[in-house]
N, C-alpha and C positions, 0 to 999 in steps of 0.2 A: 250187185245191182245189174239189170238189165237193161239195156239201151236198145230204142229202136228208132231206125232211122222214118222221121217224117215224110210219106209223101204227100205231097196236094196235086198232083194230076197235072191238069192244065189250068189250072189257078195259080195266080199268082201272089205269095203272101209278102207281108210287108216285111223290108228285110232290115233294113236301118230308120234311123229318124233324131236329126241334130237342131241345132239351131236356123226355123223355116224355114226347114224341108223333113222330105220322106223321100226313101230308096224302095221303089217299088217292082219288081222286073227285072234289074241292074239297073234302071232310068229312077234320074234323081226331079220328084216335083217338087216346085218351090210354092211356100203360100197355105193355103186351104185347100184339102182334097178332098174327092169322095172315090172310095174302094171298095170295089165287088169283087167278086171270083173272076169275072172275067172281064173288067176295065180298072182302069186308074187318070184320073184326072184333077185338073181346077174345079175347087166349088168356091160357092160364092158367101159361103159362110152362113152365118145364122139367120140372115137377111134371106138366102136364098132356100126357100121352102121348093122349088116347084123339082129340081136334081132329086133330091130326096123321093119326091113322088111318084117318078117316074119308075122307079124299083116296085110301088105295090105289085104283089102279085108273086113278085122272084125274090122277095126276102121278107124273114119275117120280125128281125129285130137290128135297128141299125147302133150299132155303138156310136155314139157322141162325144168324140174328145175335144175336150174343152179348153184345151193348150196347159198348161202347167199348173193351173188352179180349179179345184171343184166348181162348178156353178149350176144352176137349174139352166135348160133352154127356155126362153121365151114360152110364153103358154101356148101364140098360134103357131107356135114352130109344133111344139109337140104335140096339139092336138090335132092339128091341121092331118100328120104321120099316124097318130093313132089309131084316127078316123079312115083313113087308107088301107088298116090293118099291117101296119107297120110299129110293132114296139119302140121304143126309144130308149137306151141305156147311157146318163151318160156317166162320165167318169173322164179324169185326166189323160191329155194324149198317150203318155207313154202307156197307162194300163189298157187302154181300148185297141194300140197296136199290139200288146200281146196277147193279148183278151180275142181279137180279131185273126192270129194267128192259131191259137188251141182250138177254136170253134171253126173255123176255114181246113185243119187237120181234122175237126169231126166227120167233116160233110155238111155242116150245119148251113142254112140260109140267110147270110151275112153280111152286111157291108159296115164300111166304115166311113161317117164323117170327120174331117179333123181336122181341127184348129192349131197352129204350128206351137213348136215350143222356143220359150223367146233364148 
């Protein structure tokens, strides 16, 4: 087998993730985030549509983790993003931070929303 080492540039991928929190950078955020290639912060959760928003344009499908249990987002969360030209995937936190890690190693246009794991 062949191994090769991952780079991401000057992106930064998500590197751990326990009970609410995520290791992003070496910097540990606690709560709800939102993750780009080139930020990492507090979101405000499914409540807060306009964070989301503010990507149209520089991403074009946001992974949705939904903290430890499948669930749909709200309808005007996801169409409010879709209508922006922003996909919406969502899927459990832990799959969306590595999910968010293979597609940030593509080059791909990505961020991540995500809900903590309890």
């Amino acid at each position: 087998m062949r191994l090769t080492e991952i780079s991401y540039g000057s992106a930064r991928p998500i590197e751990g993730y326990g009970s609410g929190f995520f290791r992003i950078g070496g910097h540990v955020l606690r709560g709800a985030c939102l993750i780009t290639p080139w930020d990492a912060g507090p979101w405000g959760g499914l409540e807060d549509i306009a964070s989301p928003l503010t990507l149209a344009g520089r991403i074009d499908v946001l992974l949705l983790g939904m903290g430890t249990t499948l669930a749909y987002p709200p309808k005007p969360f996801r169409e409010a993003l879709e209508e922006a030209g922003i996909g919406v995937e969502p899927m459990v936190s832990p799959s969306a931070c590595r999910t968010y890690n293979v597609l940030l190693g593509e080059g791909r246009r990505i961020a991540a929303a995500l809900l903590p794991v309890a």
